[in-house]
N, C-alpha and C positions, 0 to 999 in steps of 0.2 A: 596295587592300582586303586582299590577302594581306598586306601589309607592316604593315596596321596589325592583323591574327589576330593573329602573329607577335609583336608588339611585346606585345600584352597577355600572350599566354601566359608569355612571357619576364619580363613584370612578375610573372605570378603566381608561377612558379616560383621567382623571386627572394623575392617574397615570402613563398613557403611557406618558402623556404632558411632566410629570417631568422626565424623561428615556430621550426623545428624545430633548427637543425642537425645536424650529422654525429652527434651525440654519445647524443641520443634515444630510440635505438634503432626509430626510426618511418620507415623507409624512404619516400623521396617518390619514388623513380624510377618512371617512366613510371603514377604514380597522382598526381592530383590530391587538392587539399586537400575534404574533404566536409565542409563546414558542418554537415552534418545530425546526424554523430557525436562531433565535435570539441568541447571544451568550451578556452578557452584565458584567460590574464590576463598582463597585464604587470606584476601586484602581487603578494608573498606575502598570504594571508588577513592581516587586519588581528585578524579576531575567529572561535572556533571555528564561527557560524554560515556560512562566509566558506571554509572548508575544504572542500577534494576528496575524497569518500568513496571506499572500497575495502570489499569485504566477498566471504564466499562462504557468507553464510545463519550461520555462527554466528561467524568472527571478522572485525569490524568494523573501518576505523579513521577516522581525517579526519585530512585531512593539510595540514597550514599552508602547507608550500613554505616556510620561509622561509632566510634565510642568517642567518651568525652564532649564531642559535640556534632549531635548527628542530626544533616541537614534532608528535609525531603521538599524537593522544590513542586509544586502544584500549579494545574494547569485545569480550565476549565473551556469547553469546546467553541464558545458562543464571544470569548472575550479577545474582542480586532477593535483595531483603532478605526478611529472615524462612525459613520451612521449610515442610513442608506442615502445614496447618490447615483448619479447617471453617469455617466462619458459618452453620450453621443452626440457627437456634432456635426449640427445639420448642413446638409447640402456638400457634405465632401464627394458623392458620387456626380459634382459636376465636373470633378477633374480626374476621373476616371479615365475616362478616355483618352485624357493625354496621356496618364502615368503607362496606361498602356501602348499608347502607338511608342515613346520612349525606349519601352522594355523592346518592343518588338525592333526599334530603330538599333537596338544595339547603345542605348544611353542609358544605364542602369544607376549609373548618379546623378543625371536630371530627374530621373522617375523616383529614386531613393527622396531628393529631398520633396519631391511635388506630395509622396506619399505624406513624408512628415509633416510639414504645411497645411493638408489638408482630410488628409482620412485617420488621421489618429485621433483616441480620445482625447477627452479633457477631464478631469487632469491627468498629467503623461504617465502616473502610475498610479497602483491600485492600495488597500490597506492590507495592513499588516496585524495579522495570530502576536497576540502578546502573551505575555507570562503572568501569573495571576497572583503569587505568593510563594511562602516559604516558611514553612514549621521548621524552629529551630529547637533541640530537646539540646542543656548541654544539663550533663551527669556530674555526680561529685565524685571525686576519685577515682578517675580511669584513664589518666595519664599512661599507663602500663595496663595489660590485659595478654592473657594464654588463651589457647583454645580456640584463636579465633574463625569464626569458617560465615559467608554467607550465602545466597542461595535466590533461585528463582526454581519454582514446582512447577511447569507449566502443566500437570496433571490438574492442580489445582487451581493454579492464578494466584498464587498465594509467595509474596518474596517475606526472607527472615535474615535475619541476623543471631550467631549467637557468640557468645564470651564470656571468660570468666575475668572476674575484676575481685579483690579483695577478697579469696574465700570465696566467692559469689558467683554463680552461673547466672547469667541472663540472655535474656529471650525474647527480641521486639519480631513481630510479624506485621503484613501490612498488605491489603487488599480492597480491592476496588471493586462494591457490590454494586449492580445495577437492580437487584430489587427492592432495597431500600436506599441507591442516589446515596450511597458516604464513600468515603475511604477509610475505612479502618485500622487503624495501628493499635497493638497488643502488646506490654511491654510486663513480662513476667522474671520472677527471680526463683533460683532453687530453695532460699529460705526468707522467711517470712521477715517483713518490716524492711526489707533492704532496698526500697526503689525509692529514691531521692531525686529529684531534677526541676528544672526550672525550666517552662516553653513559652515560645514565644511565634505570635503568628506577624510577621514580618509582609508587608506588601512590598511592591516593585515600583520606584521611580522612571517615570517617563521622559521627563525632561531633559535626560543626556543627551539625547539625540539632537542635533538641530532642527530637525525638520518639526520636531513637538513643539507645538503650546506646553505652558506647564500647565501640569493638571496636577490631580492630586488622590491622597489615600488619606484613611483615620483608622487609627489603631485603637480600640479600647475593652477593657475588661466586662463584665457582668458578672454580678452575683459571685460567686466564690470559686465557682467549674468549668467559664466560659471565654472565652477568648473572640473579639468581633472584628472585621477586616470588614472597611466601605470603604468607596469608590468611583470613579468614571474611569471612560475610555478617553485614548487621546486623542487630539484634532491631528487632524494630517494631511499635506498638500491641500491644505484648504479648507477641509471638511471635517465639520466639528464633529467632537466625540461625543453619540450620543448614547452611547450604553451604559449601565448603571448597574454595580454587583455588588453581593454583600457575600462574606466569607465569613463561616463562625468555627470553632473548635470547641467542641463540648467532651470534658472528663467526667468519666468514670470513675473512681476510686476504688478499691478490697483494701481497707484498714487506712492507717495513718493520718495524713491530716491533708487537707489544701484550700489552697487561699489564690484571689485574683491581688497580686501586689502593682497597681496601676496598668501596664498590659502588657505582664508578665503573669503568667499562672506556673504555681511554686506546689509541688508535691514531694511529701516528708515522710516518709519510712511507710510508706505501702510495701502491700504483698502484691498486690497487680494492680495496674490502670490501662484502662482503654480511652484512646482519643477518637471521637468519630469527629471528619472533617467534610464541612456540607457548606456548597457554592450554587449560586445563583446569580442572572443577570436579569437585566427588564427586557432581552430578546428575545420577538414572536418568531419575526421572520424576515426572510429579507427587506422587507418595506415597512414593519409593522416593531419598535421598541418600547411601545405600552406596556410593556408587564412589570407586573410588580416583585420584583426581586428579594425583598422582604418577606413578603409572603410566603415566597417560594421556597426559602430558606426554615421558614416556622412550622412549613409544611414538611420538610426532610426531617427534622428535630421531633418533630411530635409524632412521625410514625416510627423512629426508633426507639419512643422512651418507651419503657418498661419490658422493650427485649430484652433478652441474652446476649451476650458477646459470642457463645457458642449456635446460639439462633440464629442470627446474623451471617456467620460465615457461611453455617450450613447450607443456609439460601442463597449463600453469593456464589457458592462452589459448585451448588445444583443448577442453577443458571448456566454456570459459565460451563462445565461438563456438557450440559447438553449440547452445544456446541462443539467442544474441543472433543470430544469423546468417538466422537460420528467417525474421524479419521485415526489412523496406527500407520505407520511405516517402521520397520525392524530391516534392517541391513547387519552384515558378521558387526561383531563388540572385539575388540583385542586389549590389551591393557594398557593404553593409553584411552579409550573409551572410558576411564573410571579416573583420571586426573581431572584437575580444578580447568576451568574451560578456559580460561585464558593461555594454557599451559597446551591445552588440546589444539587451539588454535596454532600457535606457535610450532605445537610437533607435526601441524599435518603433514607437511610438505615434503618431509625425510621417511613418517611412519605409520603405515597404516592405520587408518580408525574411521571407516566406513559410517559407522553409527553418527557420526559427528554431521554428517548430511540430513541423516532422519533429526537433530538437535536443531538444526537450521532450518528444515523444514516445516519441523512443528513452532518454533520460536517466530517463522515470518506469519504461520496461521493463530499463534494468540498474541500475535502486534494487530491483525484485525478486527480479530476477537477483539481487544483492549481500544481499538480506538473509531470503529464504525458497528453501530448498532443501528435499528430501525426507530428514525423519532432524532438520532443526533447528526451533526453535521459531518459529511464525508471526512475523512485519512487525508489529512495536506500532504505538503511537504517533510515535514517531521510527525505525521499521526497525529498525536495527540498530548504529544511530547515538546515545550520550546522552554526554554530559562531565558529569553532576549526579547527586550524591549522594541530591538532590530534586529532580528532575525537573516540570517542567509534567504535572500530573495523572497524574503518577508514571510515565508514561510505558509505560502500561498496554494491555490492549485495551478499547475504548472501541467495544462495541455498537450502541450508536444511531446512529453512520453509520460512525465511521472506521476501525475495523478491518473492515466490509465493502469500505469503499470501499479499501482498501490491495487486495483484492485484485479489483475490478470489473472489467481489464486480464486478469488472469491467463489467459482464456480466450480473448477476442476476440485478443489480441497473441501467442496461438500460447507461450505458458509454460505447459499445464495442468499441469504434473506438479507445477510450484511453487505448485499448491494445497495438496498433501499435508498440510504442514504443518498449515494451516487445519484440513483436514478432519481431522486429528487430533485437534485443538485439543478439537474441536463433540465428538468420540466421549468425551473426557475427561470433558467437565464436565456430560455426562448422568449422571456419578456422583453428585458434590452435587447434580445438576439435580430427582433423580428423590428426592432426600431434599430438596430445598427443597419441591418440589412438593405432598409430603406431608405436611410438619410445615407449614409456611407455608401453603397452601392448601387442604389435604386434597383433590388432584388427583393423579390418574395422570400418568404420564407424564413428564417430564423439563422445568426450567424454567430460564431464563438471564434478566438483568436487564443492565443498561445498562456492566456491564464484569465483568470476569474478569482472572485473572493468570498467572503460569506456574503458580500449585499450582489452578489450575482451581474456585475457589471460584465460588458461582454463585449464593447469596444477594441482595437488594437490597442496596445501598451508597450510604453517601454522602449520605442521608440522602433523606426522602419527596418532596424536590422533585423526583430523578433520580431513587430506587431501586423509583418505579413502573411501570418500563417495563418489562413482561411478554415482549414480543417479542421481544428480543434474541437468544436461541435460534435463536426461527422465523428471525428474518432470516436466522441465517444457515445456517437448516438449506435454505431458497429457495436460496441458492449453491452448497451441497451440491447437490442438484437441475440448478440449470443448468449446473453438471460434467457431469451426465449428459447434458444437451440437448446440449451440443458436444461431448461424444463417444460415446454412445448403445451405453457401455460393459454391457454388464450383469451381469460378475463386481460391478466398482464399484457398481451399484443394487442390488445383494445385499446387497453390505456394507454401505450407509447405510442401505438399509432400516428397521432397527430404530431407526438415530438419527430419521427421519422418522417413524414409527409412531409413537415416546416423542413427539414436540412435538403430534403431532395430538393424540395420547390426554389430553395435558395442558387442551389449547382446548376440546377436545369435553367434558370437567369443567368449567372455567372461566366459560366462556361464560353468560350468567345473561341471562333476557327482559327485554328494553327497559321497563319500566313508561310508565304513561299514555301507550302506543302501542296503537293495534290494527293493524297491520303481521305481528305476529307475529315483529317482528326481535329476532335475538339480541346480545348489545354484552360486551365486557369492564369488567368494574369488581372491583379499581381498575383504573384507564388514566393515562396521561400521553402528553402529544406534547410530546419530547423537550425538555426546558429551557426550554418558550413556556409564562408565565402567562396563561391566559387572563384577560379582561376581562367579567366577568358576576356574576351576584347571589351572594353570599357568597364573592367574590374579593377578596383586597385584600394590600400586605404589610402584614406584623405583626410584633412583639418577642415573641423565644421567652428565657423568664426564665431559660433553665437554661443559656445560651452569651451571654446578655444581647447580642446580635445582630436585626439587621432581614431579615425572611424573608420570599419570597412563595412559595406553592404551587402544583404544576400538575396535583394530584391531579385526575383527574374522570370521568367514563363514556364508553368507547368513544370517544378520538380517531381520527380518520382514520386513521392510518400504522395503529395496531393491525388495521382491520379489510382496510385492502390487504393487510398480510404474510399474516392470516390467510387471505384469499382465494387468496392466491397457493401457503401451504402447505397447503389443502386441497385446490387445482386439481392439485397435483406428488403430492400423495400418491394422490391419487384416478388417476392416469397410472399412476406408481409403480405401483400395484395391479393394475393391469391386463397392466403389459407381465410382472410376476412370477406372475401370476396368483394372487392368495394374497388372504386378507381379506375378499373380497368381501360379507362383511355389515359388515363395518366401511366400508370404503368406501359402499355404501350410505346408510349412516348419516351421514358423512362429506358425501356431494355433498346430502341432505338440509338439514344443517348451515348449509352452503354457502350454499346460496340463503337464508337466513333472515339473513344478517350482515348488517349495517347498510349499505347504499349509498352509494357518494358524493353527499353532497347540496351545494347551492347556495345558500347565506346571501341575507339579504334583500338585501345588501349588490353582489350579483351574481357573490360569491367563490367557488369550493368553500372548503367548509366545515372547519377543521379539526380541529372537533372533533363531537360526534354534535347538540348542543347550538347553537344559531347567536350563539355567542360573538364577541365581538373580542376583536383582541389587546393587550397590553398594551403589547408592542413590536413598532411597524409594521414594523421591518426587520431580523426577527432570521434569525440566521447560518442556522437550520435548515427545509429546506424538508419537514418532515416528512409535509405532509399532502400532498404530491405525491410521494410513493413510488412510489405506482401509477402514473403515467407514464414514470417510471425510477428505482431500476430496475427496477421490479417490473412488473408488464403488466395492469393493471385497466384502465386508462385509456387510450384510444388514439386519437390524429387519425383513424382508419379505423374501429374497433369503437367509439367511443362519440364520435361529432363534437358532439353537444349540450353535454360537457364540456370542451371546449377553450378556448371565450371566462373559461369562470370560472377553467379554469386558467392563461388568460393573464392575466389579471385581477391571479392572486396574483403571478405572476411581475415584474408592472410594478411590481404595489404592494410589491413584497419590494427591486424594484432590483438591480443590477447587481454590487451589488460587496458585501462580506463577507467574511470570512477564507478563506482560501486553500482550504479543500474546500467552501464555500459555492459560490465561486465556481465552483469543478470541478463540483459537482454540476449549477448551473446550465446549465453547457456541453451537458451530455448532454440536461437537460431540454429546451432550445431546440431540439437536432440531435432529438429525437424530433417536436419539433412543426415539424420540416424547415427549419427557420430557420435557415441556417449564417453567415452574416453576423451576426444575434446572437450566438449563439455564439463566431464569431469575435473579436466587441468585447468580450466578456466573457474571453474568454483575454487579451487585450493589458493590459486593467487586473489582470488577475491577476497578468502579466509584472511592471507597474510598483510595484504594489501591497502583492502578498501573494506572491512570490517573492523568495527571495537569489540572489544572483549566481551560482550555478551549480546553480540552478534547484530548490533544496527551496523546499518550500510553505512558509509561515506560519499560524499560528493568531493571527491579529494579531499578536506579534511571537516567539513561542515556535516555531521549527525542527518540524515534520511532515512527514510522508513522503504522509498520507491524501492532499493537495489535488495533491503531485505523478505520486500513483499517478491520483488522479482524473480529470487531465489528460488522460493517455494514452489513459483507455477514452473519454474526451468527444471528444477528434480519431478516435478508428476508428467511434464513433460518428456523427462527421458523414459518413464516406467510408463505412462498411458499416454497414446494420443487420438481422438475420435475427428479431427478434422478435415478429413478425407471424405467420412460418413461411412466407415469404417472403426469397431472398437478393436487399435491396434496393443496389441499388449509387450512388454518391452520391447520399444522400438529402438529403443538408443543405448541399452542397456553397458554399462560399464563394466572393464573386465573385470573391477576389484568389488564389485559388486555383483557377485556368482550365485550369490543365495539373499534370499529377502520374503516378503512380506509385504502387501499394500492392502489393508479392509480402507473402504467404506469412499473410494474416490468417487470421481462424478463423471461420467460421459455426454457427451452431444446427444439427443435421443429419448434423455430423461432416463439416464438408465447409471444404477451404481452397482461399481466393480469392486470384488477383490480378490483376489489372488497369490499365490505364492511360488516360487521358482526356488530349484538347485541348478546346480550347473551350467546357470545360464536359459532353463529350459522352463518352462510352464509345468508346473504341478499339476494343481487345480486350481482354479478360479469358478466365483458363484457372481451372476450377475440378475440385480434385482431393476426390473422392471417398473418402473414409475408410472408411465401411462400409457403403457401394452405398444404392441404396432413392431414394425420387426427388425431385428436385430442382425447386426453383420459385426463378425470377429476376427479377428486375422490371432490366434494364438501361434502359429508355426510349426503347430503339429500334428498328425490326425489325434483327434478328440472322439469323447461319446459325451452328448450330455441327457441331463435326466432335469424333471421336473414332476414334485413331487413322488418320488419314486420309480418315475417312469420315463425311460426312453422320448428325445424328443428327437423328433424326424426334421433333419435340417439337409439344408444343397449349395454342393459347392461351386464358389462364383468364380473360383479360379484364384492363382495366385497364395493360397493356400488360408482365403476367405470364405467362410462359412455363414449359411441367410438362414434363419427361421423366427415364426411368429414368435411372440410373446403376447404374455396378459396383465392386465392393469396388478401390481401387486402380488406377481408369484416370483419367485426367485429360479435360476436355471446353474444347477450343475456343471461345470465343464470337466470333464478328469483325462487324460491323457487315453490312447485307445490302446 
C-alpha cells in the first residue's frame, strides 16, 4: 500500500514537472499541483476568445501564448468613443400621459411609438469601450516547437507560456501590476544569447465602422528601447471624440543588442528582456477630459526605472494576493481534475471533477480582481477585455441584468472594496438621472434605463423596445444597499443616502393607480420586462416605415421585475431611514407606498405572472428570467416567507429550461440554490461548462465573449454552500450530491460577519465565524452544535427550525463543532 502512495505521488510530481518546468517561475517544491487555481493548455489560443486575461481594473490584456508570432491585444479602462454628452430631451414628459392612458387603453403600439417620438434620448445610442493596441513579438525560428504547455496561476495573477524551439526552452510570463500601472512581459531562455525577435506596438483603426469619422493613431520609435502609440478617440452618432492617449513599450535588455528600426524595436541574442507596457488617456471624469496623458504616461515610466523585474512582480503579486488570498473553496479532485482545462471542460459532463467548480469560481473572483479596482471604471460588458472597434452592444453597461450581475460576487466572495467603482458609477449618473427625471417624466428624483456608459448618460436608448425600463437605477441603487447589509458600515450609508433618497423620490412620482382594480395598487407605466414581448391584445410585430424594419414591442404596465426592485428599494430605503434616523415622514410615506405595489401574482396558466396583466409569452424560452428577480437576487419571494409562491416559480423555471446564454444560465444557478435544489443547479453549471463557456472559462452571450455569466457563476456556487438572506447564516443550503465533502475559508455574510467551514458527508464539520462589527448572530448549521470563543463555551438559544441566536463581538472569531 505504501509503495503504491509512493508511486502515485512520484507520477504526480512527475507530472506537475512536465506542466511547469524549471523555467516558469512557479515553484512545485513540496506544494502540490491545485486544480482549483490552475488554468493550463497544451495549445497557443487558436482565436482572441481563446486568450488568457491579465488586468489590474484599468490596464487589460489577452494573451495568445503563441510562438513564432505571438499577439497580446491591450485594453485600457477609460478608452470609448465620443466625449462627454447629454440625451435628455426636454419636455418628453408632456406626452406621458397619453403614452399611459394608451398602455392602459389596451394600445401598446400607439404608446410604443408615442414613447419613441418623445421620451427617448438623443442620440438614440450611447458610445462605445474600444480596443487600444496590440504588441506583436514575432520570434526567429519557431516555425516547429516541443514542450509546449501555457497556463493562467490564478494564485498569482500571473499568465506563461513555455516551449522548446531549437535546442532552446523559453519562457514569456506576463502580468498586470496595479502598483506600479504596467503590464509586464518576461521573456527568458534556458541558455544564454538565444532571444532574438522583432516588436511591434500596433494601434487599432476606427474607421471600418460606418458609423466613425476617420480618426487616427501614430506609431513611432524613441531612442533605441521604446516603442510609442498616440492617438484619439472616435466621433460617434454625432459626438466628437474627445479623448486623447498615448501608449509606450519600454525594453529592458540582459546581454545582446537592440535597436529602435523606424517602429519596430529589434532585439538580437539576449539572455532575457522585459517589455513593461504603460497607457494613458486625458480622462478625468465623466464631464471633465483635461488631462494630460503624456504626463501621465512619463509618470508610469519614471516610477519603474531602476526597479527589478523581480521587484516588480513581487509587488504585483502582493497586491493582487491580498485580495485573491481572503477566499479557498476545495471540493473532491479526481483525475481528470489534473488535465489541460479545455479538456476538463469537455469531460465534465460524462466525468466527475467537482474541483473544476472551485476552478470557475475562483477564475470568475480574479476576472474582478483584474478588471474593477477602487479609482477605475466599473466591469462592462466584456470587464476589461474588448479587441473591437464595435464591439457586441458596444460593450457597455447593460442595466437589466449584466452589469448588476458582474458584480453579484463582489460581496459574498469577500472583494467589497471592488464595488467602489460600481458605487461610483450609480453617484455619477444621478446627474443626467435627476435631469432625465424631469424633462422625461416630470419626476423628482434621479432615473436610469437599461444602459449607461463611461460619460454616465442616463436617458432611454436604443429605442421603446429596451429604453423602457425605469429600474435600472433602482436595481442597482438595491446593491448600493446590500454593500451595506455585508458590512453594516454607516460612514458608507451616509454617503449613498442621497443616491437612495434620488431613486425613491423618483418611484414615489412615478408610480400612477392600477385602473379597473379596486385593490388600491399602485403599478409603473410605462414598464417593460426586459426584452420579452409579451403575447396579448394589441401585441403583435409590425414594420416601422422610417428604418423599413420588422419590430415587436414590450412597452406595458407594471411588469414584475419593475415591482420587485421597487419593493426591495422601498424596504432598504425605509432601514436606510431608520438606522440614520433622518426622513421619517418620507419614510412614512414610503412604507405606505410599499404595501399598495402590485403583488406577485399567478397566471391562469399556474405561472407567476410576468407581467401585471396575465399575458404569455411570445418566446417560451427566452434568455431573461426577469420576472423572478424577487427570488434572487432580490428578496420578495422566498421558499420560507412566501411558500405559496414557489410551485409557480418552478413552473417558470421548467418552462424557461435549462440552458440560455451564458448569464441566463448563471442566473438560473442561484435561482435553483435559493429554492435549495443544488443538484439542479449543479446540471445547469455543467451545460453552461459545455455550452456557453470558452476554454478558459469567460462566459458567452451565445457566441459574443462576457464577463456577466462568468462573474454570475461565482456568486451561484457561494450561493449553493452559503446563503444569509433570510437574516439567517444558512450553511449548505443547496448542497450538491457530488459534492459530499469540501472546504469554504474566508466567504462573506449579511451581518458583516465572515464564514468558513468544512463538511463530509454532506454534513457540517466545523465552521469558524468572524465577527466584523459584533451584534448577533443567527445560524442554521443542521445540526446540534457547541460553539466556543476564545476557549470558552458560548451560551446561545434556539429559534427553532434548527437555528441558533447568540451575541457576538466586534473582532472575535466563534467556534462551531458539531455536539
Amino acid at each position: 500500500m505504501k509503495k503504491n502512495v509512493f508511486a502515485f505521488f512520484l507520477l504526480l510530481y512527475c507530472s506537475l514537472q512536465s506542466i511547469y518546468g524549471q523555467n516558469t517561475g512557479i515553484s512545485i517544491d513540496n506544494k502540490s499541483f491545485d486544480p482549483s487555481t490552475l488554468l493550463w493548455y497544451r495549445s497557443p489560443a487558436s482565436v482572441w476568445e481563446e486568450a488568457l486575461p491579465v488586468g489590474n481594473g484599468r490596464l487589460g490584456a489577452m494573451v495568445f501564448g503563441k510562438y513564432g508570432e505571438e499577439r497580446i491585444q491591450l485594453n485600457e479602462d477609460t478608452y470609448w468613443s465620443g466625449g462627454p454628452y447629454s440625451t435628455v430631451v426636454k419636455g418628453g414628459h408632456e406626452k406621458l400621459a397619453e403614452i399611459q392612458k394608451d398602455i392602459f387603453e389596451g394600445k401598446p403600439l400607439e404608446a410604443h411609438k408615442l414613447f419613441g417620438r418623445h421620451l427617448m434620448g438623443y442620440p438614440v445610442e450611447q458610445q462605445k469601450y474600444q480596443s487600444l493596441a496590440n504588441i506583436v513579438l514575432t520570434f526567429k525560428n519557431e516555425k516547429e516547437v516541443t514542450g509546449y504547455k501555457r497556463w493562467l496561476d490564478l494564485a498569482t495573477g500571473t499568465t506563461a507560456v513555455e516551449y522548446k524551439a531549437h535546442g532552446v526552452t523559453y519562457t514569456r510570463e506576463v502580468f498586470s501590476s496595479v502598483p506600479d500601472q504596467t503590464i509586464a512581459i518576461r521573456i527568458t531562455a534556458d541558455k544564454p544569447g538565444s532571444i532574438s525577435f522583432t516588436a511591434e506596438l500596433r494601434g487599432e483603426r476606427n474607421s471600418a465602422h460606418s458609423n466613425y469619422a476617420t480618426d487616427y493613431f501614430r506609431m513611432d520609435g524613441k531612442g533605441n528601447d521604446e516603442l510609442v502609440l498616440t492617438g484619439k478617440s472616435a466621433d460617434y452618432m454625432g459626438i466628437e471624440g474627445k479623448l486623447r492617449y498615448e501608449v509606450r513599450l519600454k525594453a529592458v535588455a540582459d546581454g545582446g543588442t537592440m535597436k529602435v528600426d523606424d517602429i519596430d524595436l529589434v532585439v538580437e541574442n539576449a539572455n532575457a528582456v522585459t517589455l513593461y507596457f504603460v497607457a494613458a488617456t486625458n480622462f478625468i471624469n465623466y464631464k471633465d477630459v483635461s488631462g494630460d496623458h503624456h504626463a501621465k504616461v512619463e509618470n508610469y515610466l519614471k516610477n519603474i526605472e531602476g526597479k527589478s523585474y523581480d521587484g516588480i512582480k513581487t509587488a504585483a503579486i502582493k497586491d493582487y494576493q491580498s485580495l485573491f488570498n481572503r477566499v479557498s473553496l476545495t471540493l473532491p479532485s479526481t483525475k481528470n481534475s489534473f488535465l489541460p482545462t479545455d479538456e476538463r471542460i469537455k469531460a465534465v459532463a460524462t466525468a466527475l471533477d467537482p474541483q473544476l467548480a472551485s476552478l470557475a469560481y475562483q477564475f470568475g473572483r480574479y476576472v474582478l480582481i483584474s478588471s474593477s479596482r477602487p479609482g477605475t471604471e466599473p466591469a462592462n460588458l466584456q470587464g476589461i477585455w474588448n479587441n473591437n472597434m464595435n464591439p457586441s452592444w458596444d460593450s457597455k453597461y447593460t442595466t437589466n441584468i449584466n452589469a448588476e450581475m458582474n458584480y453579484w460576487p463582489v460581496e459574498s466572495s469577500n472583494l467589497s472594496e471592488l464595488a467602489e467603482p460600481l458605487i461610483q458609477l450609480v453617484k455619477d449618473v444621478t446627474d443626467q438621472g435627476s435631469q432625465v427625471a424631469k424633462e422625461h417624466y416630470g419626476a423628482g428624483g434621479w432615473v436610469l434605463h437599461q444602459n449607461t456608459d463611461i460619460w454616465r448618460v442616463a436617458a432611454p436608448m436604443d429605442g421603446p423596445t429596451w429604453g423602457t425600463f425605469t429600474v435600472g437605477g433602482a436595481w442597482l441603487t438595491n446593491q448600493l444597499w446590500e454593500h451595506y447589509l455585508f458590512t453594516l458600515d454607516k460612514n458608507y450609508l451616509k454617503d449613498i443616502y442621497p443616491v437612495m433618497k434620488g431613486a425613491v423620490q423618483f418611484f414615489m412620482d412615478f408610480l400612477v393607480p392600477y385602473p379597473n382594480n379596486d385593490k388600491n395598487w399602485l403599478i409603473t407605466c410605462p414598464s417593460t420586462s426586459p426584452e420579452n414581448p409579451p403575447k396579448g391584445p394589441g401585441y403583435r410585430y409590425f414594420f416601422d416605415e422610417l428604418t423599413a424594419m420588422y419590430y415587436f414591442t414590450t412597452i406595458c404596465a407594471g411588469a414584475s421585475i419593475d415591482m420587485q426592485i421597487i419593493s426591495d428599494l422601498f424596504g432598504g430605503y425605509i432601514d436606510a431611514s431608520k438606522v440614520l434616523g433622518v426622513d421619517e415622514d418620507l419614510s412614512t410615506a414610503v412604507t405606505k407606498a410599499r404595501a399598495r405595489l402590485v403583488p406577485p401574482q399567478v397566471g391562469s396558466n399556474g405561472m407567476l405572472q410576468e407581467w401585471a396583466e396575465d399575458f404569455e409569452q411570445m418566446e417560451d424560452k427566452h434568455r431573461h428570467i426577469s420576472l423572478l428577480y424577487g427570488l434572487y437576487p432580490g428578496n420578495v419571494i422566498s421558499a420560507k416567507r412566501t411558500p405559496s409562491l414557489i410551485e409557480p416559480v418552478k413552473k417558470v423555471l421548467e418552462e424557461r429550461g435549462d440552458e440560455g446564454t451564458g448569464f441566463s444560465r448563471a442566473w438560473k444557478m442561484s435561482l435553483w440554490a435559493r429554492l435549495y435544489d443544488g443538484d439542479r443547479a449543479l446540471k445547469i453549471f455543467k451545460g453552461y461548462l459545455k455550452q456557453q463557456s470558452y476554454p478558459q472559462l469567460f462566459a458567452k452571450c451565445y457566441t459574443p465573449l462576457q464577463v456577466d455569466g462568468t462573474l454570475g457563476v461565482t456568486a451561484g456556487i457561494t450561493e449553493m454552500l452559503l446563503q444569509s438572506h433570510e437574516g439567517v447564516i444558512d450553511l449548505l443550503p443547496a448542497l450538491p450530491t457530488e459534492w459530499a465533502e469540501g472546504k469554504l475559508t474566508g466567504a462573506c455574510a449579511r451581518g458583516a460577519f465572515e464564514v468558513s467551514f468544512e463538511w463530509e458527508k454532506s454534513k457540517i464539520t466545523k465552521a469558524v465565524i468572524l465577527s466584523k462589527q459584533g451584534g448577533e448572530c443567527s445560524v442554521n448549521a443542521k445540526i446540534p452544535v457547541v460553539i466556543k470563543s476564545n476557549g470558552k463555551k458560548i451560551t446561545f438559544k434556539n429559534a427553532g427550525n434548527g437555528v441558533i441566536k447568540f451575541l457576538t463581538k466586534k473582532g472575535e472569531q466563534y467556534y462551531i463543532t458539531p455536539k
